[in-house]
N, C-alpha and C positions, 0 to 999 in steps of 0.2 A: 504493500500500500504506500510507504514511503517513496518506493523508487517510482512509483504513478505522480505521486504530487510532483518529484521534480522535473520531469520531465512535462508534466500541465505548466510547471513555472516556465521550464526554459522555453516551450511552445509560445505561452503568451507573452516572452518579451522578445519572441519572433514578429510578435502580427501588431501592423499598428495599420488602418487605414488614412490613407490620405488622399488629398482631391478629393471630386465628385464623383459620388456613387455612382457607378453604372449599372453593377448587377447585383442583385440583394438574393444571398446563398441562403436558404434556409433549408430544413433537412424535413420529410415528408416519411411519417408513420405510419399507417394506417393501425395498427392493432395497437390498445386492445378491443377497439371500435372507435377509431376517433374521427366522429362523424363531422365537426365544423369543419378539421382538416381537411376529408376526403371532399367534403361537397366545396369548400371553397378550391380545392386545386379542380374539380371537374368543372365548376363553374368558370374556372379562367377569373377570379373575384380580384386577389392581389395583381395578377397583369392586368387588368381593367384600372383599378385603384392606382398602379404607378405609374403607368401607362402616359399619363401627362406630366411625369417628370422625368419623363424618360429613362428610365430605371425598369432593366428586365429584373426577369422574376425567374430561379431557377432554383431547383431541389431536387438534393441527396437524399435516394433511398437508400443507403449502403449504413446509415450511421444509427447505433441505438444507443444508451444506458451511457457507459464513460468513454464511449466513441465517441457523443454528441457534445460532450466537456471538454473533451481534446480537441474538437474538432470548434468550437467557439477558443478554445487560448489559443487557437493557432493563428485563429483568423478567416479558418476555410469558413465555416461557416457563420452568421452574422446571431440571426435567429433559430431557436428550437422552437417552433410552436406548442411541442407535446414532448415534455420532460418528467419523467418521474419524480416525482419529491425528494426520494430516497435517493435516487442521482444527484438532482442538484446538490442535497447537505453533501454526502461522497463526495462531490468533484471539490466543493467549498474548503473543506475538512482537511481537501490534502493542496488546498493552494492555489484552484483554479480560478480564473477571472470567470468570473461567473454572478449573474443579477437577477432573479425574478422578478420579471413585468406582468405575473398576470396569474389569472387561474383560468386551467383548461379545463378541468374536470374531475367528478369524482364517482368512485367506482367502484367500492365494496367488494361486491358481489361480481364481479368479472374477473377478479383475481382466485384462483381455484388448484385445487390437491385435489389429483384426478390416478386413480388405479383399476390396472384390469384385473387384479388380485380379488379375488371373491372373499380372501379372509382378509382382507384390509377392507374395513368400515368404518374406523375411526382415527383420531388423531394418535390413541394409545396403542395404536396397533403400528405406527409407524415406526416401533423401536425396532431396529435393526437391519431395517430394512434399505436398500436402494432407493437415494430420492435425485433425479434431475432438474435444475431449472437453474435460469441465471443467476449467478453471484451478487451483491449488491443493488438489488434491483428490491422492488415494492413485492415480488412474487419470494424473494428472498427471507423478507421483515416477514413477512405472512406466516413463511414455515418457523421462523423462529420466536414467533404469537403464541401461534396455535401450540407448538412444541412446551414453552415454558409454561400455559395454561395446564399441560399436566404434568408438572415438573418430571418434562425431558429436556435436555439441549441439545444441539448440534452434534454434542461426542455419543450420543445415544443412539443418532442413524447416520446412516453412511451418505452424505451429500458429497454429488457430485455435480462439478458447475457447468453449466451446460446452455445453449440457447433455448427457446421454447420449442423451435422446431423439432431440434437434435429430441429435445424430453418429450414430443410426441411421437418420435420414431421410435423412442427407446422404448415405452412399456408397450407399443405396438410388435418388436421383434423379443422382449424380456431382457432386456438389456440393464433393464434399473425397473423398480415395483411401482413408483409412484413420478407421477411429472407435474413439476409446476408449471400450470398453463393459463391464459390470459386471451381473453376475446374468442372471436371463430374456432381458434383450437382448440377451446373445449369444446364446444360444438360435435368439433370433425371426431374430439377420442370419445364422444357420447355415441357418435352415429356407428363407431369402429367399437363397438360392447366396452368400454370406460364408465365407470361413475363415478360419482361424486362424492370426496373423502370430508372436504371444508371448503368452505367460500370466506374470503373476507371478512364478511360481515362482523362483527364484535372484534376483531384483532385489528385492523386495518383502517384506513379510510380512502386508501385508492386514486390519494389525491395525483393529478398531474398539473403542471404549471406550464408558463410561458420563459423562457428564459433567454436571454445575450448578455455580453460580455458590457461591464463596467465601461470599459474602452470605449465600442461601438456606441453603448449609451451616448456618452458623452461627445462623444465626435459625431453623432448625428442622432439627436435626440428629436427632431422632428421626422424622421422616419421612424425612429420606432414608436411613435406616439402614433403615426398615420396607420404601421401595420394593427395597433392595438384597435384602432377603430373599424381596421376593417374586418378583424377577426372580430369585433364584437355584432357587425354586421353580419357578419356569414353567421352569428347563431342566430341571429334573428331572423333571417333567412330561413334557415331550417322552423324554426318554429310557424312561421307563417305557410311554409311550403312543406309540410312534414311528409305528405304521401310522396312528391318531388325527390325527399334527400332521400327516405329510407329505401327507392329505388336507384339512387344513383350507389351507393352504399354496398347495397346487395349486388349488384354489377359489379364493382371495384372488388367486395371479398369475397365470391363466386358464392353466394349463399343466397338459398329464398327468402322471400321480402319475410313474409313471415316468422323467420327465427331473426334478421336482424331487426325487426321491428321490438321481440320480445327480450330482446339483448338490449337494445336502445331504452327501454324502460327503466335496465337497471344504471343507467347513468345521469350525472348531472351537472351541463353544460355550462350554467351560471357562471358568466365573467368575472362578476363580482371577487374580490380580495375580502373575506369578512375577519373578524374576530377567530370564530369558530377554526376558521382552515389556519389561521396564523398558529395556533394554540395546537392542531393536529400535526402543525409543522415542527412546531416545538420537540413535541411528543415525540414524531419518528426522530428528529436530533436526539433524544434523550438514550430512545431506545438503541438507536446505531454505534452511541458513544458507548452504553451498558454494556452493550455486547463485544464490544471492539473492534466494530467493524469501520469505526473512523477514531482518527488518532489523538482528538482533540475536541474538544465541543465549538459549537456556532452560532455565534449572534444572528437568530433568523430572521431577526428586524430590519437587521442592518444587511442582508442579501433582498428585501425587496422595494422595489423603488414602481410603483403603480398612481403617484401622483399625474397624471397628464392632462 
């Protein structure tokens, strides 16, 4: 974890923008259903929006978790639209230029412990077993929620760190008992005989954020004040156009409208910065430093800047 921070340090005093913006690098997620995202890139919303300052619009699908931290201190990219919380304090923790502009969304219940194991039913059942899913991620805090609620920890089952796809392949071939997975791919290990071990819900709050670097803030803080409006535009979009998105959605993540509509229930787009998410921000800070999975605690305050 140490040699990540310095290498986010030496990246970010690689990247400094200067002159005028031409092209605004942002990185493009779609899971774990991040619906403003997907309907504002199919809608063409941001090329429209910069379009009169002549500023293209271009995104990396290639970047997730502390790729998308490295990839903000380097410079490659300006904006994340869809950051995990548990990322950003990580990237924070170990030194990255890194600033929360916003809130994406929150999502409980789409973060999931999924096993084809017939004798795996519950979280007690996970001792010793094979569990896949990525390292410092919101699906990471999950398993070490739900674990310490029956006083296990980590050294009780064997985690092995892994992407979400890799952890869908693997309890599909038995390669690991249990995979942490997020958005469509539960879905896909429900339709492939998977159930469901734990969701979210009471460990977690599934927050995702908005995030760029301190830097870029500051060297063009009326772009990112223009992107914040128009990501608040595209939820509004969706909310006035709901049959619209949840068919653009379902096209983008080969799924009938129907299951992502009933996935879209479980999320909540609200831009709004409240109380509440500042304090669940907190929270995952408390819980990442408890466990040691960052090497210092973080002023969460002082990483969000949503005045515009």
């Amino acid at each position: 974890m140490k040699n990540i921070g310095v290498l986010l340090l030496v990246l970010g005093a690689c990247s400094s923008p200067t002159g005028k913006l031409e092209q605004l690098d942002l990185t493009y997620v779609k899971t774990p259903l991040n619906v403003p995202a997907i309907v504002s890139v199919k809608k063409e919303m941001l090329s429209n929006v910069f379009a009169k300052d002549d500023i293209k619009i271009h995104y990396d699908t290639a970047r997730h978790g502390a790729q998308q931290v490295a990839a903000l201190a380097s410079g490659d990219i300006h904006i994340v639209p869809t950051m995990g919380g548990t990322s950003a304090i990580v990237g924070a923790a170990n030194g990255a230029d890194i600033i929360i502009i916003g809130m994406f969304g929150r999502s409980p219940k789409a973060f999931q412990i999924i096993s084809k194991n017939p004798n795996i039913k519950t979280i007690a059942d996970l001792k010793g077993k094979k569990i896949g899913g990525p390292k410092g991620t919101v699906l990471h805090q999950l398993l070490l929620a739900a674990l310490k609620k029956e006083n296990l920890s980590i050294e009780d089952v064997n985690f092995i760190p892994m992407a979400v796809p890799e952890a869908l392949a693997g309890i599909n071939t038995g390669d690991i008992d249990v995979a942490l997975l997020v958005g469509p791919p539960t879905m896909v290990a429900k339709k492939q005989g998977a159930h469901l071990v734990a969701d979210g819900e009471g460990f977690i709050d599934g927050s995702t954020v908005i995030a760029t670097s301190r830097a870029f803030l500051e060297k063009y803080p009326h772009i990112v004040k223009k992107y914040v409006q128009a990501h608040q535009d595209s939820v509004s979009y969706i909310n006035e156009h709901q049959e619209e998105a949840m068919a653009l959605v379902a096209e983008e993540v080969a799924l009938p409208i129907p299951v992502v509509s009933t996935m879209y229930s479980h999320y909540d787009f609200n831009t709004a910065m409240t109380e509440i998410d500042i304090n669940n921000l907190i929270a995952t800070e408390d819980f990442l430093f408890e466990t040691g999975l960052i090497p210092n605690r973080v002023d969460i305050k002082t990483l969000i800047h949503t005045d515009f």
